[in-house]
C-alpha positions, 0 to 999 in steps of 0.5 A: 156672942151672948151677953153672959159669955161677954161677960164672963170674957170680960170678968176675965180681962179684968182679973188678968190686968190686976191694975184694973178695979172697977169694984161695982160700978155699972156697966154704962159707967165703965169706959175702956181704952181701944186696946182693951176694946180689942181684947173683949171684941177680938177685932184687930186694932187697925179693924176698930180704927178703921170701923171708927173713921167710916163711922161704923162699928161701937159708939165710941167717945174721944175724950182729949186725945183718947178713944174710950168705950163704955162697957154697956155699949160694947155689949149691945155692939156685940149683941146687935152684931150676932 
């Protein structure tokens, strides 16, 4: 997937989840919950899981007892994965 084409899927997962405004901020400011990271990387959540606990797949940060993702990392994850 090229970045321009993550992009444009996610510009359209913003836009379908209106309780989402991000406005301007950059990328590597962004974090995205495990659902959300499914949607934008067509993995399965038991796959992200999985990925997670074996230590493979996006860098991700526990925060509390939430996994979040920062959209530039899921990018680079899906660039490195082409």
């Amino acid at each position: 997937m090229s970045v321009n084409r993550i992009e444009e899927s996610y510009n359209k997962f913003i836009l379908s989840k209106s309780k989402y405004s991000f406005g301007n901020k950059p990328l590597d400011l962004i974090m995205l919950n495990e659902k959300e990271f499914c949607e934008i990387t067509g993995h399965k959540l038991s796959t992200a899981r999985s990925n997670r606990i074996k230590g493979i797949g996006c860098n991700f940060y526990k925060i509390g007892g939430s996994i979040r993702y920062k959209l530039s990392e899921i990018i680079e994850y899906i660039e490195r994965c082409k």
